[in-house]
N, C-alpha and C positions, 0 to 999 in steps of 0.2 A: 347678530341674528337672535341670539338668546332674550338679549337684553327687550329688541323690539317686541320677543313673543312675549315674555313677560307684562311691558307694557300693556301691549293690547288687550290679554286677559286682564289686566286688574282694571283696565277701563269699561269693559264687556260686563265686569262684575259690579264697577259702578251703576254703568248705564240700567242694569238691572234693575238694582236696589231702589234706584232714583224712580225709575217707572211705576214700579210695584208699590213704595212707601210717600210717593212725591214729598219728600224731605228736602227741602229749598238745602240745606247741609249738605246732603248729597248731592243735588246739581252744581253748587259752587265745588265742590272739589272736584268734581267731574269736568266742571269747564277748566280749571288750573290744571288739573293733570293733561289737559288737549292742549294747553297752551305751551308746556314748557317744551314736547317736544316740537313745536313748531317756532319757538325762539332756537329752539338746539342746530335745527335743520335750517334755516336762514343764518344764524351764526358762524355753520360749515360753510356756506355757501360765499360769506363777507371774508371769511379767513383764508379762502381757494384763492380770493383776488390780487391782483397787481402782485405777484411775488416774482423776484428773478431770484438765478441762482448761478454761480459757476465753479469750477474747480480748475484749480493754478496747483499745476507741477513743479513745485521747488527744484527736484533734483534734476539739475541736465543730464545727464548721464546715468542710465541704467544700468546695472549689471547686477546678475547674477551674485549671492553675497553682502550686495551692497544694503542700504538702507532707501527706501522711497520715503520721501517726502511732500506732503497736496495741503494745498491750503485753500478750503473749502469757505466759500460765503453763500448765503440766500438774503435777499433784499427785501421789505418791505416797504412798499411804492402805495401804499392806501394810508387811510384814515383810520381804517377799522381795526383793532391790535389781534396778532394773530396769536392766536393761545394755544399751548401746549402740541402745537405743531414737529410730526416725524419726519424727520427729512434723512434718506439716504439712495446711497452713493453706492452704486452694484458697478465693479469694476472685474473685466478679467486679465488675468487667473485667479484675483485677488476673492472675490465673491463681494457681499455685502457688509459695508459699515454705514452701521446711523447713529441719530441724537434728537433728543428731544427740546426743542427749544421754545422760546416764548420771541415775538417780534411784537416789537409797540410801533405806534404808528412812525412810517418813515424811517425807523430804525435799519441796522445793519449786525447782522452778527456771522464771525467769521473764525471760522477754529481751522487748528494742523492735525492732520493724521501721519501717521508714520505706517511703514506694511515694510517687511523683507523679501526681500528679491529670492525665491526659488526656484523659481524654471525660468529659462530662456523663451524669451519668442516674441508674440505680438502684447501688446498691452494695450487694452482696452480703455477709456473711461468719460469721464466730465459729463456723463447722463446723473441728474439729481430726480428721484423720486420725494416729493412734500406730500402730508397728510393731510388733509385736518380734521378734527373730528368733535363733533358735541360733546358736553359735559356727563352724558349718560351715556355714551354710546352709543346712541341709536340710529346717527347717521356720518358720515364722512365721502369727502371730497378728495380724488386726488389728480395732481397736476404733474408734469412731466419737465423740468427746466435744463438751462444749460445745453450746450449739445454734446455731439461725440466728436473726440480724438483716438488718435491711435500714437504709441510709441514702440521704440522696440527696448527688449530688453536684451543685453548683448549675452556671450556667453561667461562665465567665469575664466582667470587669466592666473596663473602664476608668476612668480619671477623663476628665469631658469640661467641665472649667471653661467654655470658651470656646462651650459650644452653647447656641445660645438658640432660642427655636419663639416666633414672634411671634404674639399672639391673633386672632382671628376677626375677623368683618367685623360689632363691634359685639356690644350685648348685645339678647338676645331679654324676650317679655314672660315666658321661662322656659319654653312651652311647646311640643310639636309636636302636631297635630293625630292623633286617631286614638283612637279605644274603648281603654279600660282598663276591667279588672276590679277596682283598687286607686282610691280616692276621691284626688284632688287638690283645690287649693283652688281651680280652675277647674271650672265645669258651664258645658259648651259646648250643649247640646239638652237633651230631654226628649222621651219614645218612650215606647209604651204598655209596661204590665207587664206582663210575661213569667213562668213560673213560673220560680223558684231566684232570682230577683232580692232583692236586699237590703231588708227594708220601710223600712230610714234612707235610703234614697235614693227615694222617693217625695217626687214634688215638689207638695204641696198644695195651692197657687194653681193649678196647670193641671190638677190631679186637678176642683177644682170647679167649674172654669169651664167643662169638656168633659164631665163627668160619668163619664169614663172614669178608670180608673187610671192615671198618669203616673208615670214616673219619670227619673232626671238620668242625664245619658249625660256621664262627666267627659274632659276632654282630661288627654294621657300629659304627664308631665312627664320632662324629658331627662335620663338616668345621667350623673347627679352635675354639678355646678355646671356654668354655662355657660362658664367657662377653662379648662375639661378637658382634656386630652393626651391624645392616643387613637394607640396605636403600633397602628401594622399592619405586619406580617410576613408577606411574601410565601414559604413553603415549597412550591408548586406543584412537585411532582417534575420536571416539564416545563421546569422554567425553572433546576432547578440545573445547577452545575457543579462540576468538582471532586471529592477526594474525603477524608475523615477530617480532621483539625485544619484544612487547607487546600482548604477546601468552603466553596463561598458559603452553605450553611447554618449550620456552625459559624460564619462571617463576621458572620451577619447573625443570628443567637442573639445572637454577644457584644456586636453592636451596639446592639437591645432592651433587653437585660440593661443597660447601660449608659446608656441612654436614662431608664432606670425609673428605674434606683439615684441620676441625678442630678435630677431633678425630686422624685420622693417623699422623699430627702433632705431638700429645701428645703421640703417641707410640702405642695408643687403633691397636685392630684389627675391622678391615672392611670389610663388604660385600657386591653386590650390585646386586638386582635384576630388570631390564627391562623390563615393560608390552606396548610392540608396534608390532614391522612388528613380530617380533620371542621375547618369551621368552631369554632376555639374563640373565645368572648369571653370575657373578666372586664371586668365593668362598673367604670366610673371610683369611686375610691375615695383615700383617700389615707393616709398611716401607715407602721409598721412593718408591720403585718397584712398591708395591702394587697402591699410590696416581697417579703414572702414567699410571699403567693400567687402575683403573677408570675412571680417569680425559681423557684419549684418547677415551675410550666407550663411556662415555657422550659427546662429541665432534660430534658421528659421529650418534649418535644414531636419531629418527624421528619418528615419530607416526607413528600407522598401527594398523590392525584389526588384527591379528593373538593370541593376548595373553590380558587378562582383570587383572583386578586386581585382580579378585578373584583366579584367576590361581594363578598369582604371590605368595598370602598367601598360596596356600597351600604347592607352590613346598617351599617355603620357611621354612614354619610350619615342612616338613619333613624332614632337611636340620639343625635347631637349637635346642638347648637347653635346658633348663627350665632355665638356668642363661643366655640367651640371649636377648639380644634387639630389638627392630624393629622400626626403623620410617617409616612413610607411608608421600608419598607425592605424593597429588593426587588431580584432578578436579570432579571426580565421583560422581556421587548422593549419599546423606550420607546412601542409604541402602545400596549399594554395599561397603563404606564404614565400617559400622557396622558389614556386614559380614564378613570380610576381618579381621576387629579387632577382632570377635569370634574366626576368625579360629586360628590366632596368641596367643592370648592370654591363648586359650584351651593347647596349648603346653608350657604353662610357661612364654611365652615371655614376657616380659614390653614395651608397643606400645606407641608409640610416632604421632600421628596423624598431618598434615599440610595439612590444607585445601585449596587448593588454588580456590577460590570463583569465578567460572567461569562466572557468571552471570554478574560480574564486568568487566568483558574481553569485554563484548557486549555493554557498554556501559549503562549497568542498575546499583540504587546505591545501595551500600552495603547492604545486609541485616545481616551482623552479623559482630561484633567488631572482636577485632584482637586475642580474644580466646573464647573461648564458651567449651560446656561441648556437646559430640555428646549424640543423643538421644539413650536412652536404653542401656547404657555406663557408667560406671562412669571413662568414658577417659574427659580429656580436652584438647583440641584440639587448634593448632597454627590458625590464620586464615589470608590468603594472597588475597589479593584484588590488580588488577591492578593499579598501581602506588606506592605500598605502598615500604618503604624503607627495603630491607626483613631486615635486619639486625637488 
């Protein structure tokens, strides 16, 4: 804008001079200074054209820590050479990177960028902003290339060789009591028929003996085997602390994430319950499948008031075992703690408690070592403190 006001005025001060003195010198400088910008601004105009662009993700695999790598091209498909052309690349969470480059006719130029992975979540990108613009400045074009993607970026992961979750309090005969609409190989009663009722599930000895219609009312069988790991994640906005990499969120993401990656590793089955904006589960499963379902929920997941912890244990409490597991990993005051471990461990489960010491997040010092015994428990409890190596 400067540059044009400038222009103008010094033409205004030609066009003047020329009027008042008719100095044939003056009208030819007056017409060259009219001309250049209208070579400038057909120039931007020739350098907008025929350009493609895209951007290629080297790294498959994102995570948290890791290193991103894009390997960016823009194309020039014309005759005309594109000069001194800006082209960038607005990606999130990453923001903007660009370059200046020069393209001659039909040419190709194609560079790698590098960015580090700091937060978890959606990844944005492959939109290319190009420039172009005259030699003075006084006019530019811009074009929009390439389209959008999206990636995820997963959570960070530790190794945790040395953690082990001991099993439950025994094995069940497999089931928990309570109506299902799916047939098990248990029928716990038989109840009159109902309309929408299944006619395979009519139970024929008590159909003739009452002369009424009967059918089998089956008991639920428990998501997935009865040595299950059932991670609960306490995100209760109310009970974090902290804030970005150094949030007992992020804390307690990388600690799940690492929880999962080292049991479905080994074959175990896995669970995972979510206490933030909505109760999330994914029911026990085990696999690669299973580690990528988890590993994308934690990715996207975020604190909220909708779901406590205590919700958590209970949907969970009615969901496992008596040969099941449960690790708790949470910033909560150790009553909501303590209740949480009742309600689990009243269904058999072996609880596994991680405290992650919010107090530490605010910058106060630790008040308990890196385990402890929770009060009115005879649980012993992991204890995480900002800064501390979780591993």
């Amino acid at each position: 804008m400067k540059a044009r006001i400038f222009w103008g005025t010094l033409a205004f001060i030609l066009l003047v001079l020329a009027l008042s003195t008719s100095s044939p010198m003056l009208y030819r400088i007056l017409f060259a200074l009219l001309a250049v910008p209208l070579l400038g601004y057909l120039g931007s105009v020739l350098s907008a054209r025929r350009l493609e662009g895209s951007v290629r993700r080297i790294t498959p695999f994102l995570q948290v820590g890791e290193t991103l790598e894009e390997q960016i091209t823009v194309r020039n498909l014309h005759w005309f050479p594109k000069l001194l052309l800006e082209a960038e690349h607005a990606s999130r969470p990453f923001g903007v990177m660009g370059r200046v480059l020069t393209l001659w006719p039909y040419r190709t130029s194609t560079w790698t960028v590098q960015k580090h992975c700091e937060r978890r979540g959606i990844y944005e990108y492959g939109e290319l902003t190009v420039t172009s613009r005259d030699p003075l400045g006084l006019f530019n074009r811009t074009i929009d290339v390439g389209h959008h993607q999206t990636a995820v970026i997963y959570p960070a992961t530790v190794e945790l060789p040395g953690f082990h979750v001991p099993s439950g309090q025994g094995w069940t005969e497999g089931m928990i009591k309570g109506r299902t609409f799916s047939p098990s190989p248990v029928a716990s009663a038989v109840r009159e028929y109902v309309a929408g009722d299944a006619v395979s599930h009519v139970h024929w000895p008590t159909t003739a003996r009452t002369g009424k219609l009967m059918v089998k009312e089956f008991e639920r069988e428990p998501s997935g085997p009865a040595d299950a790991i059932w991670i609960l994640l306490d995100l209760n906005s109310t009970a974090q602390a902290g804030g970005g990499s150094e949030s007992t969120v992020e804390y307690g993401v990388t600690v799940a994430a690492s929880i999962a990656k080292r049991f479905l590793d080994t074959g175990r089955t896995l669970g995972l319950v979510v206490a933030g904006p909505e109760r999330l589960m994914i029911r026990p499963d085990a696999g690669v499948v299973q580690q990528g379902r988890i590993l994308q929920a934690l990715a996207l997941v975020e604190p909220g008031l909708s779901s406590t912890l205590a919700d958590s244990a209970s949907t969970t409490a009615a969901e496992l075992s008596k040969g099941a597991s449960a690790v708790i990993v949470s910033p909560s005051p150790l009553t909501q703690m303590v209740a949480a471990i009742n309600t689990l461990q009243t269904s058999g489960a072996s609880v596994v408690p991680i405290v992650l010491e919010a107090s530490s997040f605010v910058g106060h010092p630790a008040a308990q070592g890196s385990q402890y015994r929770i009060p009115g428990t005879a649980t012993e409890a992991y204890v995480i403190h900002r800064g501390d190596e979780i591993q």
